[in-house]
C-alpha positions as CSV (number, residue, x, y, z in Angstrom):
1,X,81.7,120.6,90.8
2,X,80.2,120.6,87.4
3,X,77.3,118.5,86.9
4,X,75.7,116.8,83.5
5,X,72.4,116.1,84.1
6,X,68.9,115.2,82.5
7,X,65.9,115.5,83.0
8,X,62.9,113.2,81.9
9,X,59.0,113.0,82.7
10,X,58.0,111.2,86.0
11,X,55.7,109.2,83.7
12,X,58.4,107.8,81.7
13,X,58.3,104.3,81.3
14,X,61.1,101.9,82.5
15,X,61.3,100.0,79.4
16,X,64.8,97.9,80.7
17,X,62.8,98.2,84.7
18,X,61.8,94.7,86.3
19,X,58.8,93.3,85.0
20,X,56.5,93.0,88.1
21,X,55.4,96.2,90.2
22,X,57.6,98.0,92.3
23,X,57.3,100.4,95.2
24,X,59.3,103.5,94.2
25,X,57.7,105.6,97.2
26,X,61.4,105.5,99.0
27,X,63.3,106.0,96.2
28,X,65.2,109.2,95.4
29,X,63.9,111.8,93.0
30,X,67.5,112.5,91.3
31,X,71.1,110.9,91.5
32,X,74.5,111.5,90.8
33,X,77.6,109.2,89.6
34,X,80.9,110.4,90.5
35,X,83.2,109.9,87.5
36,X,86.2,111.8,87.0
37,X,88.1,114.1,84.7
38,X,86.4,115.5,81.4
39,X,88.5,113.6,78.4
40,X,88.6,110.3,80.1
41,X,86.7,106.9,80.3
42,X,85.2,107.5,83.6
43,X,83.8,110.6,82.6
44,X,82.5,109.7,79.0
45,X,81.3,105.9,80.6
46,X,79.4,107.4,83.6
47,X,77.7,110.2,82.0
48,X,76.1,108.0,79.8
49,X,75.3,105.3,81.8
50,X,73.5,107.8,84.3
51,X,71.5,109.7,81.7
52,X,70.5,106.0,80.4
53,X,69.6,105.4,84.1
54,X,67.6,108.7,84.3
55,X,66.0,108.2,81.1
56,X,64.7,104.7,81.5
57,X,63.5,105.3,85.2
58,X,62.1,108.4,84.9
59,X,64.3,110.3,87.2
60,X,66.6,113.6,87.2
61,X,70.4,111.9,87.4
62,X,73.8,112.6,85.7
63,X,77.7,112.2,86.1
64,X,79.6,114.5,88.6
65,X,83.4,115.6,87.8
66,X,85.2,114.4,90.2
67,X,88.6,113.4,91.4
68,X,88.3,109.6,90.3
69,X,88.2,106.6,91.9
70,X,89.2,107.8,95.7
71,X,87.2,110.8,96.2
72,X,84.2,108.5,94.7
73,X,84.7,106.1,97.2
74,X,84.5,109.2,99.3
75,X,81.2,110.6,98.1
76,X,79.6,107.5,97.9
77,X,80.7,106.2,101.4
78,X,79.2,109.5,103.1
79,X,76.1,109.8,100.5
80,X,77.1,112.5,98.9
81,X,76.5,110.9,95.9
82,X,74.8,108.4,95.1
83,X,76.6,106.2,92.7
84,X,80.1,106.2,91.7
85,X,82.4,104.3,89.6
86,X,86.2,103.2,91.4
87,X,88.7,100.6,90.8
88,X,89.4,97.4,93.2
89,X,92.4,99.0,93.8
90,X,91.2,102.2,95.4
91,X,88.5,100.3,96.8
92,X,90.4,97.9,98.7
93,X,92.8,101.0,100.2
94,X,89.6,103.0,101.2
95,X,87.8,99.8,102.7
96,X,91.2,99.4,104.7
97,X,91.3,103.5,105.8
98,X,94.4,104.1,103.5
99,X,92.5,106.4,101.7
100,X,94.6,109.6,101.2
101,X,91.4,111.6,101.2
102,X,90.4,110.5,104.6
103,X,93.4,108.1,106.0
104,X,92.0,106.1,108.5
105,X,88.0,106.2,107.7
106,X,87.3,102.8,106.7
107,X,84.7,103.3,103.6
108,X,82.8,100.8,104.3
109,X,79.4,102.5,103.0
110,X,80.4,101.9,99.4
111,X,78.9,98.6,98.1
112,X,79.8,97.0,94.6
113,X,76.7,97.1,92.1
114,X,78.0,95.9,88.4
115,X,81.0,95.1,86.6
116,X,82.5,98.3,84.4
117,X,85.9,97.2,82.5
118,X,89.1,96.7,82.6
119,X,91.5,99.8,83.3
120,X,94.5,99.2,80.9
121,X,98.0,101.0,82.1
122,X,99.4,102.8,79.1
123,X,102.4,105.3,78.4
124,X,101.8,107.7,75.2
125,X,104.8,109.9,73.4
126,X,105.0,112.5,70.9
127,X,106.3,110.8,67.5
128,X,108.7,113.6,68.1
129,X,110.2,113.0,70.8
130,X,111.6,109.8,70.2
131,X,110.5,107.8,72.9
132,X,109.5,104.3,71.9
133,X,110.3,102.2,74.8
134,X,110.2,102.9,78.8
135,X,113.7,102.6,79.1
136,X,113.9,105.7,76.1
137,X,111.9,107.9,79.0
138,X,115.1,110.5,80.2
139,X,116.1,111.2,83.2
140,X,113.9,114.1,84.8
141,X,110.9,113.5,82.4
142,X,108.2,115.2,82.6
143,X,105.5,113.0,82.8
144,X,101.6,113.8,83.7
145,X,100.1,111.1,85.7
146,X,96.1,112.5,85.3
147,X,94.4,113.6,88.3
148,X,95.4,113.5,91.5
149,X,94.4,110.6,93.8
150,X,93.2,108.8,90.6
151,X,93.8,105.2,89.7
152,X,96.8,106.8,87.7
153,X,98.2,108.8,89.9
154,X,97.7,106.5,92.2
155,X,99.4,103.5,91.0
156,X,101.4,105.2,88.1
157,X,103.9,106.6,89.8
158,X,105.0,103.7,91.8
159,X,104.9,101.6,88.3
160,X,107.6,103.5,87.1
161,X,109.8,104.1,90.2
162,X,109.5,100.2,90.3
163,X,110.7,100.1,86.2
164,X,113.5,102.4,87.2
165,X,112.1,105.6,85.3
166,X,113.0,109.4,87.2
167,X,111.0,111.7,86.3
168,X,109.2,115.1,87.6
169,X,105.4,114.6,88.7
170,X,102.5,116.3,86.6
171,X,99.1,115.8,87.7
172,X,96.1,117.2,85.8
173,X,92.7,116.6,83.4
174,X,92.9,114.1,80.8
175,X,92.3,116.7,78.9
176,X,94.5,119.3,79.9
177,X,97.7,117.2,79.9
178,X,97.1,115.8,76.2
179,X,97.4,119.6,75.6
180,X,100.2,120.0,77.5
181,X,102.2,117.2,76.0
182,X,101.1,119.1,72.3
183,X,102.3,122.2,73.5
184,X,105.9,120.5,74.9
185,X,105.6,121.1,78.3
186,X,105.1,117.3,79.3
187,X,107.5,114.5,77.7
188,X,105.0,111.4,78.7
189,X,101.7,110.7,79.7
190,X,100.9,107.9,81.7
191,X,97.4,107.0,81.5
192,X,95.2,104.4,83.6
193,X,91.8,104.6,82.0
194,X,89.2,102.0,79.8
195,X,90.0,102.4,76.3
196,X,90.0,104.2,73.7
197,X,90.5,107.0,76.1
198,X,89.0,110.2,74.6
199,X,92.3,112.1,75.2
200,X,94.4,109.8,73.5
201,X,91.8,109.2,70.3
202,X,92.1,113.2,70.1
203,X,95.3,113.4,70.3
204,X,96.0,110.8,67.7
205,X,94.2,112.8,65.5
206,X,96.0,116.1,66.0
207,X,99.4,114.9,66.1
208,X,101.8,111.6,65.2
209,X,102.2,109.9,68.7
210,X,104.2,106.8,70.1
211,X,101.9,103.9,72.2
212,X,105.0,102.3,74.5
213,X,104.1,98.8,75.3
214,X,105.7,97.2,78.5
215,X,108.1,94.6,78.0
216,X,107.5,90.9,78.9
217,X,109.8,91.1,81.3
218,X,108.7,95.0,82.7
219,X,105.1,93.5,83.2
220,X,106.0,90.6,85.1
221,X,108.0,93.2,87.1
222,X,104.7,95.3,87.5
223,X,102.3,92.2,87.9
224,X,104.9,90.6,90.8
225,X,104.8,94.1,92.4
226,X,101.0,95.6,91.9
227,X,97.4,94.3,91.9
228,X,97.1,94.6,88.0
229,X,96.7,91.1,85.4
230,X,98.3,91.1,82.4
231,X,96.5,93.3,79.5
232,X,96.6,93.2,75.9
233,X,95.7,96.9,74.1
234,X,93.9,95.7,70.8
235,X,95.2,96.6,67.4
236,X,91.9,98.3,66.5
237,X,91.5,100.6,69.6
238,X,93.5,103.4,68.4
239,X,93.8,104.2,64.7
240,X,97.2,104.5,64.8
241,X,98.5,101.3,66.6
242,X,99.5,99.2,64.1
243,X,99.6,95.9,66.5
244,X,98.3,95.0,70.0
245,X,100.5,96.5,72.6
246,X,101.4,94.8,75.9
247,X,99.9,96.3,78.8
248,X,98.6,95.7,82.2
249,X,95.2,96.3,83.8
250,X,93.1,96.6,87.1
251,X,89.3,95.9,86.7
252,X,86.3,99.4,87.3
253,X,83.5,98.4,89.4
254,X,80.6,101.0,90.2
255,X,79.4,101.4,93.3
256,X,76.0,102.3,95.5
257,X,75.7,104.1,98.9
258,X,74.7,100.8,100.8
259,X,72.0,103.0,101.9
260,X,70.0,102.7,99.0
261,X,66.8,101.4,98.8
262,X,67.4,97.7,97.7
263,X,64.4,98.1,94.9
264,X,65.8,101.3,93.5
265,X,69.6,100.0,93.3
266,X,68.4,96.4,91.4
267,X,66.4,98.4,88.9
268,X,69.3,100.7,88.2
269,X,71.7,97.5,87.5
270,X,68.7,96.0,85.5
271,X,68.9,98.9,83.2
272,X,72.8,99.0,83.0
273,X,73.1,95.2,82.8
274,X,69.9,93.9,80.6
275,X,71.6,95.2,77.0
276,X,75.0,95.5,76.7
277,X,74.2,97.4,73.1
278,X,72.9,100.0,74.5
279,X,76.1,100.3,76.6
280,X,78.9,100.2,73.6
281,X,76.7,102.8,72.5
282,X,78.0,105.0,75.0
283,X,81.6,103.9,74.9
284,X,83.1,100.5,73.3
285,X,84.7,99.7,76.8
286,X,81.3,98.6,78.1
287,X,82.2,95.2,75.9
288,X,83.4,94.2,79.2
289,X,80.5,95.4,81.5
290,X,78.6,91.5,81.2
291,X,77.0,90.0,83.8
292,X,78.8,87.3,83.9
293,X,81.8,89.3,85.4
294,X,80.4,89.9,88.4
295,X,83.1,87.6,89.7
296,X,85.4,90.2,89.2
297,X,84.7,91.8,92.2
298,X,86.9,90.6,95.0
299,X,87.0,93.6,97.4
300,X,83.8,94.9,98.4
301,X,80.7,94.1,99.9
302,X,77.5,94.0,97.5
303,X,74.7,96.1,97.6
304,X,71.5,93.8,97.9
305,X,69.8,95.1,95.3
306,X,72.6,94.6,93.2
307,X,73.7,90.8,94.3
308,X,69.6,90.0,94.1
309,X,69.9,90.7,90.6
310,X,72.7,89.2,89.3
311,X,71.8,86.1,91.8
312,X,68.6,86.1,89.8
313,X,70.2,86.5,86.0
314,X,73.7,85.8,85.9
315,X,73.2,82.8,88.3
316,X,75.7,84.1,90.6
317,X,77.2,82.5,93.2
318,X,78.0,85.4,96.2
319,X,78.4,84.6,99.4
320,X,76.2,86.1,102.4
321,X,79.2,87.7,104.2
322,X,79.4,89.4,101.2
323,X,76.3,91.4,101.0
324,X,76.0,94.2,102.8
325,X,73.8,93.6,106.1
326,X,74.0,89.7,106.0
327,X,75.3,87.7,108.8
């Protein structure tokens, strides 16, 4: 596994860290966050967030490439890294031991720290190929659904067997499929990731290409049948989407080994959480990583450190069975 990682003097000062002293003698001296694929949000959102993190706190961290949201509720549940970033779908399948990965291991060690985004479902074409619509997809289609055991790949698939598509299974890097639907040998790309995903806003630039919107009536279908909310793609996200397309989406959550030291965990969130600048600096999805979505998070148990601190700033209202190590 590739890492991206930097390093920063012990005596940095925490500028975003909690204002009164804190005992850092159990915390650890470096940290990774699972993220996924290079070319997608995961990768592009956790990377920065953790060299943020490392910076501020004075601390050798950075993103991981990984598989996505399974395998990081993988890592995380065993320790293998620290932090992670999944999706309350993935989550909720590995908490109940349906995790591919691992089927039956209940991944229970993964706690929820702080609200990410919103992961919007969208289908992208060549101009050239004519497909504007789902029901334009051909029989047989080629179509790459990102990484295997991702939130895409995951869910995707299913989405469109559901919507009636056929089509022959492709999985790969963000990345690596926008160059393979370039080169022709993929008809469709299905993507599940924050937006603008890097891939896309690349390809965009390099080619003419189609954003296929769901119908109304295709994402009630998907809605009745998935855990997704209806989603609206904004005009301005892409350069070359000339009106907000109709989507659906499943809300990003990162996540802690429940392990952690409870100190080391709320300062982490604190520096994540405390400016939201700082945070659309590293990618514009973060418009949605506010503490006052903490709510969002219907699935997993909370790291303490984590529900201290949004109990303390965003006034929020968590229950004790769901903190990890209440009664």
């Amino acid at each position: 596994m590739r890492f991206i990682t930097i390093l920063t003097a012990a005596s940095a000062i925490a500028t975003a860290a909690p204002a009164q002293e804190v005992d850092k003698s159990d915390w650890p001296e470096s940290f990774t966050v699972g993220t996924a694929s290079q070319g997608g949000t995961y990768f592009a959102y956790g990377s920065g967030w953790a060299n943020l993190v490392a910076e501020e706190l004075g601390l050798s961290g950075g993103g991981e490439v990984t598989g996505g949201p399974m395998q990081n509720m993988a890592l995380v549940h065993t320790g293998e890294a620290q932090f992670g970033m999944t999706t309350m779908g993935p989550a909720a399948e590995s908490i109940n031991g349906t995790n591919p990965i691992a089927p039956g291991l209940q991944m229970t060690n993964a706690c929820a720290m702080f609200p990410m985004y919103q992961t919007p479902f969208s289908v992208t074409a060549l101009a050239s190929s004519g497909i504007e619509s789902i029901s334009d997809i051909p029989e047989g289609a080629r179509i790459g659904f990102g990484p295997a055991g991702s939130t895409s790949d995951t869910y995707f698939p299913r989405m469109m067997e559901t919507l009636g598509v056929e089509f022959e299974r492709r999985n790969g890097g963000w990345s690596d499929l926008g160059g393979q639907l370039q080169d022709g040998l993929l008809d469709v790309i299905a993507f599940a990731a924050g937006v603008p995903v890097p891939a896309v806003s690349q390809l965009e630039v390099q080619t003419d290409v189609n954003f296929i919107e769901f119908t109304e009536e295709e994402q009630a279908t998907i809605m009745e049948n998935f855990p997704v909310s209806d989603f609206t793609i904004a005009a301005d996200i892409y350069s070359t989407l000339e009106e907000p397309a109709r989507s659906v989406s499943m809300w990003n959550f990162a996540i802690a080994n429940c392990d952690l030291p409870a100190s080391f965990v709320n300062a982490v969130v604190n520096v994540v959480m405390s400016d939201n600048e700082r945070m659309m600096n590293i990618h514009r999805a973060a418009r949605s990583t506010l503490p006052e979505n903490w709510d969002k998070n219907t699935v997993m148990k909370w790291h303490p450190g984590a529900a201290q601190w949004f109990k303390e700033n965003a006034g929020a209202d968590i229950p004790d069975d769901m903190i990890h190590g209440s009664m």
